[in-house]
Backbone as CSV, one residue per row, in Angstrom:
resi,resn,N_x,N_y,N_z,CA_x,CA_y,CA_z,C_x,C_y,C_z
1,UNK,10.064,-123.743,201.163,10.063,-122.806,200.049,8.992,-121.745,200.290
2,UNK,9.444,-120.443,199.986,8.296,-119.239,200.004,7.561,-119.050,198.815
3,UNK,6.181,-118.988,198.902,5.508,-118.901,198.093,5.185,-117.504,197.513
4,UNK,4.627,-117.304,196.460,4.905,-116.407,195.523,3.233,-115.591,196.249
5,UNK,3.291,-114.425,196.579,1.799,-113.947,196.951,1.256,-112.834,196.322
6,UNK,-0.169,-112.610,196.155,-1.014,-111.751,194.582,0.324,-110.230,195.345
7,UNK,0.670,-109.594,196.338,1.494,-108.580,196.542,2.675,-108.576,195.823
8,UNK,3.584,-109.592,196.170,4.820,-109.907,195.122,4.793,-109.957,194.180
9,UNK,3.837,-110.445,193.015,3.764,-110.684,191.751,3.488,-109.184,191.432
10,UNK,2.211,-108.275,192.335,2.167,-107.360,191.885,3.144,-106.365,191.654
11,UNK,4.097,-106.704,192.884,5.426,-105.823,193.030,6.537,-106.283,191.895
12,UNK,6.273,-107.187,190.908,7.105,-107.826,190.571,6.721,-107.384,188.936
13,UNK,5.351,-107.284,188.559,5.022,-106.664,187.394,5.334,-105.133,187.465
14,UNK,5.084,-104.584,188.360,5.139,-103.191,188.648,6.875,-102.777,187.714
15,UNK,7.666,-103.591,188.806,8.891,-103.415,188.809,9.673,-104.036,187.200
16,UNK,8.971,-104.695,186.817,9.288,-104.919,185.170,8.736,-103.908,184.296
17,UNK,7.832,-103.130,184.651,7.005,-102.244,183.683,7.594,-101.260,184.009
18,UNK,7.898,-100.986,184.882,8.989,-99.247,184.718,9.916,-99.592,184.364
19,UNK,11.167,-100.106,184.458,12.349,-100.975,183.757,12.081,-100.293,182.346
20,UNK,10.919,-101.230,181.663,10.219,-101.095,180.002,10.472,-99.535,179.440
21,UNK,9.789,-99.184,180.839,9.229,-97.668,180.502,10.479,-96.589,180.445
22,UNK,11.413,-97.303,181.281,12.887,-96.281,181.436,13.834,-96.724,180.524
23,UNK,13.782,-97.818,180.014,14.460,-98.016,178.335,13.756,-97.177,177.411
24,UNK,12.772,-97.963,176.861,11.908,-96.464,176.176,11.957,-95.184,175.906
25,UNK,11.799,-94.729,177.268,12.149,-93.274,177.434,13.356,-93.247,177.225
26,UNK,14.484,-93.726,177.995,15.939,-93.526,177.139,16.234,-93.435,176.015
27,UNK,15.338,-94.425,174.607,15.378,-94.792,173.866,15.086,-93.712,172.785
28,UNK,14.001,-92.875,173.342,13.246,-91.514,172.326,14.289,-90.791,172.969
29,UNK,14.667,-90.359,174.013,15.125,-89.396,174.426,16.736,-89.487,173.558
30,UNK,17.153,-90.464,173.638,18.616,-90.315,172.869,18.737,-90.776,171.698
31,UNK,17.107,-91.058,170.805,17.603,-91.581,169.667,18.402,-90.866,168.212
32,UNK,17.851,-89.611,168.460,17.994,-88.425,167.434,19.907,-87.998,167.337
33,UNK,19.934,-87.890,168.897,21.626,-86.907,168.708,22.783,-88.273,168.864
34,UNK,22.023,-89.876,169.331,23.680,-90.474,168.940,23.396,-91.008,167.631
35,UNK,22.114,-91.071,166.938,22.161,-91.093,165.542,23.064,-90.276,164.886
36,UNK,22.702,-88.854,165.123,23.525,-87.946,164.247,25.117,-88.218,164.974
37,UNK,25.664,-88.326,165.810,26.788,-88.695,166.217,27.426,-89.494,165.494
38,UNK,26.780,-90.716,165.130,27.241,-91.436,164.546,27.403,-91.698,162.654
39,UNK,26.485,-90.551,162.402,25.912,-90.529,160.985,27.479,-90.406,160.476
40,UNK,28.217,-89.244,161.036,29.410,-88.962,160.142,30.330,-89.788,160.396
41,UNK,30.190,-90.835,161.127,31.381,-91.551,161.607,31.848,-92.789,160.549
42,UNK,33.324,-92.494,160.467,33.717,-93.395,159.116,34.840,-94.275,159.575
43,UNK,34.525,-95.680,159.756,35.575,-96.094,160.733,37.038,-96.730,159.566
44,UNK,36.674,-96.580,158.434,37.501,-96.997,157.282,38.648,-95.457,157.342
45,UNK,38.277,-94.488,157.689,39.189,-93.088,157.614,40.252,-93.368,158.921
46,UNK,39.402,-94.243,160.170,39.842,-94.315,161.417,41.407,-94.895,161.247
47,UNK,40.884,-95.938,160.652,42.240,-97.424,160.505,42.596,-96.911,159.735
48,UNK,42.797,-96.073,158.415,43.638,-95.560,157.419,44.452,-94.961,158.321
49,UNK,44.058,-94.068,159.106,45.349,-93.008,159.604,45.972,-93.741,160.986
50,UNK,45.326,-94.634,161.382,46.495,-95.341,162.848,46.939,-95.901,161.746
51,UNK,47.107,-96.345,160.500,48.188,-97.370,159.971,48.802,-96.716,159.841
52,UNK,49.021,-95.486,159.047,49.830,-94.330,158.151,50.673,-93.679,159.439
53,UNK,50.271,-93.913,160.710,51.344,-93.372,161.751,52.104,-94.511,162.183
């Protein structure tokens, strides 16, 4: 078995903390416009009109 060494772990926190950091940032960056995307969305209007066709 290979053992785990202070480099790997470091490479291994590194690589979980940007992950964090690129959700996040996704997270501010798109929270505003698929909010409003979704603000008007009425899924009760949706299924009314596929039934009515």
């Amino acid at each position: 078995m290979s053992e785990l060494t202070i480099d790997q772990l470091i490479k291994i926190i590194l690589g979980v903390l940007v992950v964090i950091a690129v959700i996040i940032a996704l997270y501010f960056f798109f929270k505003n416009q698929v909010i409003d995307f979704f603000r008007g969305f009425n899924l009760s209007k949706i299924f009314l009109n596929l039934i009515k066709r």
